[in-house]
C-alpha positions in Angstrom: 78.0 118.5 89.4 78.8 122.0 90.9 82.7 122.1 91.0 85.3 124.4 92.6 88.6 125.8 91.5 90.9 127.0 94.5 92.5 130.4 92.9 96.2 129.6 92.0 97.5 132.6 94.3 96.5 130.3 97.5 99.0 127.9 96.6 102.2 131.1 95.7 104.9 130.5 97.9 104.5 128.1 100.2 107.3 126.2 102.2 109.1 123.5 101.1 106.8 123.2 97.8 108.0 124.3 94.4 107.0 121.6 92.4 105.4 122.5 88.8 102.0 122.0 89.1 100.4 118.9 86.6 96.8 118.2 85.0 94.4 115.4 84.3 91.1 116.8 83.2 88.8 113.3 83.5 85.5 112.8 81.5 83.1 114.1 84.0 85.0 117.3 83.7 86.8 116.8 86.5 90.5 118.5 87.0 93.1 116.8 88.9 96.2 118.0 89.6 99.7 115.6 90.6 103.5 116.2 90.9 105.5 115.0 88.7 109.0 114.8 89.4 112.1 112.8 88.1 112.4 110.8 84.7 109.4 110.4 83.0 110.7 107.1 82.1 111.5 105.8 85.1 110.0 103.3 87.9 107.1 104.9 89.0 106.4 105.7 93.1 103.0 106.9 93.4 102.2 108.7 96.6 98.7 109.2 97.9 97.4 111.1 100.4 94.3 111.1 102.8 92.2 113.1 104.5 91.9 116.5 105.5 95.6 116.1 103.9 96.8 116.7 100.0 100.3 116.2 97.8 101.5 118.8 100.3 102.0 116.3 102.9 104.7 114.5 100.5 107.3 117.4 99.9 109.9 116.5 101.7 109.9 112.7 99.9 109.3 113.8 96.6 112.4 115.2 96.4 114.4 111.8 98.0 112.7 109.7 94.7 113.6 111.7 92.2 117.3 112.4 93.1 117.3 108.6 93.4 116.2 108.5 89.7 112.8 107.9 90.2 109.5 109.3 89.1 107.8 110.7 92.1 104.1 111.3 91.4 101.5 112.4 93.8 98.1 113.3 93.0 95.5 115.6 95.0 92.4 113.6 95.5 89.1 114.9 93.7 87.9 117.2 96.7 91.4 118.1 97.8 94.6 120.3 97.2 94.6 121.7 94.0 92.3 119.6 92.1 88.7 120.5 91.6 86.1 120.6 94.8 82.3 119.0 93.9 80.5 121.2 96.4 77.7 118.5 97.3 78.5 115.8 99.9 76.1 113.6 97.5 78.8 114.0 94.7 81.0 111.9 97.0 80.7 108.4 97.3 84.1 105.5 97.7 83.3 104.0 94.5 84.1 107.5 92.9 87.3 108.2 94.5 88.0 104.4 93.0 87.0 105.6 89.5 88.2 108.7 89.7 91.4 107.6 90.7 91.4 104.8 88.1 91.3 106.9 85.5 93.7 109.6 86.5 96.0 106.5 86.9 94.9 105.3 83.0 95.2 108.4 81.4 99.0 108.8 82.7 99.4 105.0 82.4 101.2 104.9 84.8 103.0 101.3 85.3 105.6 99.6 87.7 104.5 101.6 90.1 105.6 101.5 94.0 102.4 102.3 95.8 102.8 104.7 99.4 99.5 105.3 100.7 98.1 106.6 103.8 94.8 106.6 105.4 92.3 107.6 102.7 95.3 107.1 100.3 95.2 103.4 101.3 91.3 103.0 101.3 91.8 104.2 97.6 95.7 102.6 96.8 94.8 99.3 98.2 91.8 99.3 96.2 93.6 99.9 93.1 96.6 98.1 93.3 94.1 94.9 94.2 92.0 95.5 91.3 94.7 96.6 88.8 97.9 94.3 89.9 99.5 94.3 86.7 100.5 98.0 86.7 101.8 97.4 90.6 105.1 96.1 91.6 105.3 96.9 95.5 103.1 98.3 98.2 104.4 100.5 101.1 101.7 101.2 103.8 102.1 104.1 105.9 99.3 104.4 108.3 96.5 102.6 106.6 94.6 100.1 105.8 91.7 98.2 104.0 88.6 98.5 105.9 85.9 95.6 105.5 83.5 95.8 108.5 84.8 93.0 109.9 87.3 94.8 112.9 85.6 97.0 115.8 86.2 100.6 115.0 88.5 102.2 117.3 86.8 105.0 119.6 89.0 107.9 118.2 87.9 107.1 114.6 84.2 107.3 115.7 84.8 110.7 117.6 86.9 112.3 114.5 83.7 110.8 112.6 81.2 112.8 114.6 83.6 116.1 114.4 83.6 116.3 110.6 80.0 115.8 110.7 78.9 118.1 113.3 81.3 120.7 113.5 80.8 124.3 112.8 84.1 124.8 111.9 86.9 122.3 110.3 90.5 124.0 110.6 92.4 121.9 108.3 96.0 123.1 109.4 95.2 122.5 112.7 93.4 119.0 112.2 96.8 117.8 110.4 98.8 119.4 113.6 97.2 117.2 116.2 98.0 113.9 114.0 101.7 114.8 114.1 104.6 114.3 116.6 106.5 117.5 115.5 104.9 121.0 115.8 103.5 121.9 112.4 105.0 126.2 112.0 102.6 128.5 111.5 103.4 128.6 107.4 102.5 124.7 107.4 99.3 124.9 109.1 98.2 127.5 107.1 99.7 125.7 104.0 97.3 122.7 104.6 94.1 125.4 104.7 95.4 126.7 101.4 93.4 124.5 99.3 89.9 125.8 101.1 89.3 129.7 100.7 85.7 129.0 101.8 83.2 126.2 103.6 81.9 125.3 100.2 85.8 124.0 99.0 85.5 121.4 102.4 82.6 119.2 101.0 85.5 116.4 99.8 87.2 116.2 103.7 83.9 116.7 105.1 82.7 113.3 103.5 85.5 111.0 103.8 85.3 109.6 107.5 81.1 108.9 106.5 82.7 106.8 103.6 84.3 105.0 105.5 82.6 101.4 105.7 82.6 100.7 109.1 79.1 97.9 109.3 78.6 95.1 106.6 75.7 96.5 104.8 77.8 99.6 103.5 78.0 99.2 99.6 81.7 99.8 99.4 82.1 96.2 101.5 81.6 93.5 98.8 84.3 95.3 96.8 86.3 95.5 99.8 86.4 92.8 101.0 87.3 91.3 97.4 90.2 93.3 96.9 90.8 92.2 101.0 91.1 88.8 99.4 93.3 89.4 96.5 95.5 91.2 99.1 96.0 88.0 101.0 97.4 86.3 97.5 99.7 89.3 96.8 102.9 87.6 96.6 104.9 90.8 95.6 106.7 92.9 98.1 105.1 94.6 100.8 106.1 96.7 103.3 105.0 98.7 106.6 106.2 101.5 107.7 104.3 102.7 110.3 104.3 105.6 112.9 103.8 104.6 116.5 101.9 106.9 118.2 98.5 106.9 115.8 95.5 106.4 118.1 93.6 105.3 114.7 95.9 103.4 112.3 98.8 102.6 114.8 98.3 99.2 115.1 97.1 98.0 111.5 100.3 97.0 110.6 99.9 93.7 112.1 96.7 92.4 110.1 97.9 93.3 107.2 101.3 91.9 107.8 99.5 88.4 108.7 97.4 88.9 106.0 99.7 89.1 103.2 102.3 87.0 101.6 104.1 89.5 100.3 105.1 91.0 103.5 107.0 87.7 104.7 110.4 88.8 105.6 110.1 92.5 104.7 111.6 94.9 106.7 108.5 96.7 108.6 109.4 99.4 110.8 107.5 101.1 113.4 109.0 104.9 113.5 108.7 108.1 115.5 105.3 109.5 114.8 101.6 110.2 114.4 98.9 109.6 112.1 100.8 111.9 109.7 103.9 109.7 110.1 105.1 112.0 106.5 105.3 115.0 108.3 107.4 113.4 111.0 109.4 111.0 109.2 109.3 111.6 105.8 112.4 111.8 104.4 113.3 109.0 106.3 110.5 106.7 105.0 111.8 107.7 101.6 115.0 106.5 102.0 113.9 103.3 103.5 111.6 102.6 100.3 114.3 103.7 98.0 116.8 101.1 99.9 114.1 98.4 99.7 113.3 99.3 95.8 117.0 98.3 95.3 117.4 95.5 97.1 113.7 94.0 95.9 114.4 94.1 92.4 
């Protein structure tokens, strides 16, 4: 496997993100990098991001967990951020991310973990927490979902689908822009392109919307659809915090409030914003979760 380093300079300086950086080098040779931040001994709320996104989208809730005494962890997914970029879309596949994941997650064994995912983060979170419920404790869902091939895809997935694939260029600043409610400054924008000097570093967000398994032959489906249906046994907490203007992901908060037990009786909020409801109402989201932590235990 032919893997990429993003030069450390590309990350100097940039806004709202002075966190020390963290390593997990996995057995294929793979480097991952995560935040860290609060007690290492503390409940664990692990943040993950999707696509074209990276930890970066998280820096203004990192901060709200760990002055709540929390251990606020975030990792870059294999392909993203600051972790190491296979340059092959062939060395991508969403059983990978699963295992690659996996192990990052055993290597820190990490446990009693609050879950936050969002759209490729919840493809991957749900997965895990599903598969690995023992080192789980709550799920909050922020724009994602579990796909099975068994819902229509919306139109606007199937068109950003066709722009990864086709397009010449794939601005990743900009891309994160049009899926907020806020203008992105100019030093955000170009914060989100940080990780990819060249084409070659885009191979990992060029791949995800293929992976997605959108018809019932796809192999990720049978695993899927059985972590689907350990999902709709999960009888510990689960929230929704959703923001309402997502042309994708806005209204998956229904099914998988319907679908599992654990979200009886939560309080599930819809809130001001786009696909990249963290950029818009992050620190907000964070103090909702941290209130909900407190009164869940």
């Amino acid at each position: 496997m032919d893997l990429l380093r993003t030069p450390d300079e590309r990350f100097a300086n940039l806004p709202d993100y002075p966190f020390e950086p963290h390593y997990v080098t996995l057995a294929d040779g793979v480097r991952v990098h995560y935040l860290d931040e609060g007690p290492r001994d503390a409940e664990v709320v692990l943040m993950l991001h999707g696509e074209p996104s990276w930890s970066y989208l998280y820096r203004h809730m990192v901060p709200v967990f760990a002055e709540a005494g929390l251990r606020a962890v975030a990792p870059d997914l294999v392909g993203f951020g600051r972790s190491d970029k296979p340059t092959r879309l062939s060395d991508y596949t969403y059983q990978g991310h699963v295992d690659w994941l996996r192990e990052w997650m055993e290597a820190l064994d990490l446990r009693r973990i609050t879950l936050i995912c969002q759209d490729w983060g919840s493809l991957l979170g749900l997965r895990l927490a599903a598969e690995h419920g023992d080192r789980f404790d709550r799920i909050v869902v922020a724009n994602g979902f579990l796909p099975t091939a068994d819902r229509r895809t919306p139109p606007a997935f199937r068109v950003w689908r066709a722009f990864a694939t086709w397009s010449p260029v794939f601005p990743v600043g900009r891309i994160v822009a049009t899926g907020t409610k806020r203008a992105l400054s100019p030093a955000e924008r170009a914060a989100y392109d940080a990780p990819y000097p060249s084409r070659r570093h885009l191979a990992g967000a060029r791949a995800f919307p293929r992976l997605v398994p959108t018809s019932p032959d796809d192999p990720a489906v049978p695993a899927n659809r059985a972590a689907w249906a350990r999902l709709g046994a999960w009888e510990k907490p689960f929230l929704t915090l959703f923001g309402d203007s997502d042309p994708i992901l806005g209204r998956a908060d229904g099914p998988l409030q319907q679908h599992v037990p654990g979200a009886r009786d939560q309080p599930h909020a819809r809130l001001s914003g786009s696909h990249f409801v963290q950029e818009d109402a992050g620190p907000e989201i964070a103090r909702r979760t941290v209130d909900w932590m407190r009164g869940a235990r």
